[in-house]
N, C-alpha and C positions, 0 to 999 in steps of 0.2 A: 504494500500500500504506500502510496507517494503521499508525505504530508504539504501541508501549506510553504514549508522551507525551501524545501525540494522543486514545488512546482516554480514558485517562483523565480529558481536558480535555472532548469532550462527554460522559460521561458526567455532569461536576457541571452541568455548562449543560442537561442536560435535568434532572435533579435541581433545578434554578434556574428549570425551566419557561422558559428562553431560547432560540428559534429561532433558527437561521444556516444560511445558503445556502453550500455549501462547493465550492471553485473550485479546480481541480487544475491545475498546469503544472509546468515544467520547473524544478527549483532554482535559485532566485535566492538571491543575497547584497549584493545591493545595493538599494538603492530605484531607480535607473538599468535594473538588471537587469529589476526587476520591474515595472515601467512599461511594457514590451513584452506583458506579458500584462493589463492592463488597463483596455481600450478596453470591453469589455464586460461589467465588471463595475461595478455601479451603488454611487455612496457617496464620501466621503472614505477615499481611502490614507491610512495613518497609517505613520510611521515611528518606529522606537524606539530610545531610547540605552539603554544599561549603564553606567554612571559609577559613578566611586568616587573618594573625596578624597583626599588627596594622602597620609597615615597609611596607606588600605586600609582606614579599619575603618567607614566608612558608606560606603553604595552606594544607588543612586539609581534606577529607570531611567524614563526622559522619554520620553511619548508625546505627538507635535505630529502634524500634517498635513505631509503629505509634504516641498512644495517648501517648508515653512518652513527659515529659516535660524537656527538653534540655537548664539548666541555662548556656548560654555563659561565662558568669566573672567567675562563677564556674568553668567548664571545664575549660576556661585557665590557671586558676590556677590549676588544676591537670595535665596538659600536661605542666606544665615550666613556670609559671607566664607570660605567655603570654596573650594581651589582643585581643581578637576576635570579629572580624563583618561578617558579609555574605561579599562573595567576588562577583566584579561585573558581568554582562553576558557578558562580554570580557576577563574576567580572565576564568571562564565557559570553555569558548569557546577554550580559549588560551591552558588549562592544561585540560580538557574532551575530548575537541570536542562536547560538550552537549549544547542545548539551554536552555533557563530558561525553568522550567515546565520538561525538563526531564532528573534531577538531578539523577545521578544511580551510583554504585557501577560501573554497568557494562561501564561506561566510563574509566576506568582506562587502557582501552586498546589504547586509547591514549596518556599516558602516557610516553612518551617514556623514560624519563629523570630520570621515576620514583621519582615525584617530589613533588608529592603527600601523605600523610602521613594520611593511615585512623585509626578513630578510631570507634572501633564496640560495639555495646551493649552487656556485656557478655551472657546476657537472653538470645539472640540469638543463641546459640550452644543447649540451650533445646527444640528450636523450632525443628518440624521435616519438617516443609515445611517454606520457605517463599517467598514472593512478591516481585517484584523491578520492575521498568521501564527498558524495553529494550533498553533504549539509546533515546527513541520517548516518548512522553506523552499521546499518540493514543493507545497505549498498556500494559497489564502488564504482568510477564511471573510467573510460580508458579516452584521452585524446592527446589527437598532435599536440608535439611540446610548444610549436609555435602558436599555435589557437589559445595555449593556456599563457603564453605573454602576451599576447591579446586581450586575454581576460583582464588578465591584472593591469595593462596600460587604461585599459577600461576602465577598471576602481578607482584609479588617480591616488590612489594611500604610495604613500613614499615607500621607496623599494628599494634594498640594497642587496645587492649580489657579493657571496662570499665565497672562500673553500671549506670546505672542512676536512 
């Protein structure tokens, strides 16, 4: 079943003339979780954080490739010696509209304030497909990597490319 989140995230991705291949399983909450349903889905999994600085008053959220390992004190210190924690599922909620479990890029369309400040794995422009949650953790959808910097030049949220 497609919620109200969901519809209205493809609805701007056909608006965006962006295709996705969308892949239905069981709720996952973890990237562990969802690993189990991804043997036959083609592309880079991507994993995403919620972060916010140790104030609460900027929030972050990082999108890398799955098994990467994501040092927080590190990053903070390359984004402005800031010091970073996951932010809570009221903050989630506050600036996505997303519940825990389906942390997505594609929540930025809640965003209104653009208040949100991603930072992306630069690997990610040599992928030619990849993964994300629809805004639900019931689903995952598969597109070109170029439609997805698409997406996100579309959100207008400041964007910064790193390695990890």
């Amino acid at each position: 079943m497609i919620d109200e989140n969901e519809e209205k995230l493809y609805g701007i991705l056909e608006e965006l003339q962006i295709c996705y291949t969308r892949h239905e399983h069981p709720p996952v909450f973890t990237v562990e979780e969802a690993g189990k349903y991804w043997k036959d889905i083609p592309g880079v999994h991507c994993k995403n954080l919620f972060l916010r600085d140790k104030k609460g008053k900027k929030h972050y959220l990082v999108v890398a490739e799955h098994s990467k390992h994501i040092n927080m004190k590190s990053l903070g210190e390359r984004i402005g010696g800031e010091r970073l924690s996951f932010a809570s599922p009221q903050r989630l909620k506050d600036y996505l509209g997303l519940e825990s479990g389906a942390v997505s890029p594609f929540g930025l369309i809640n965003d209104k304030d653009k208040a949100v400040k991603v930072i992306v794995d630069k690997d990610l422009k040599n992928s030619a497909y990849l993964n994300f949650h629809p805004n639900t953790n019931t689903a995952t959808i598969t597109l070109k990597s170029e439609d997805f910097f698409k997406f996100l030049d579309w959100c207008r949220n400041e964007v910064k490319y790193l390695s990890f």
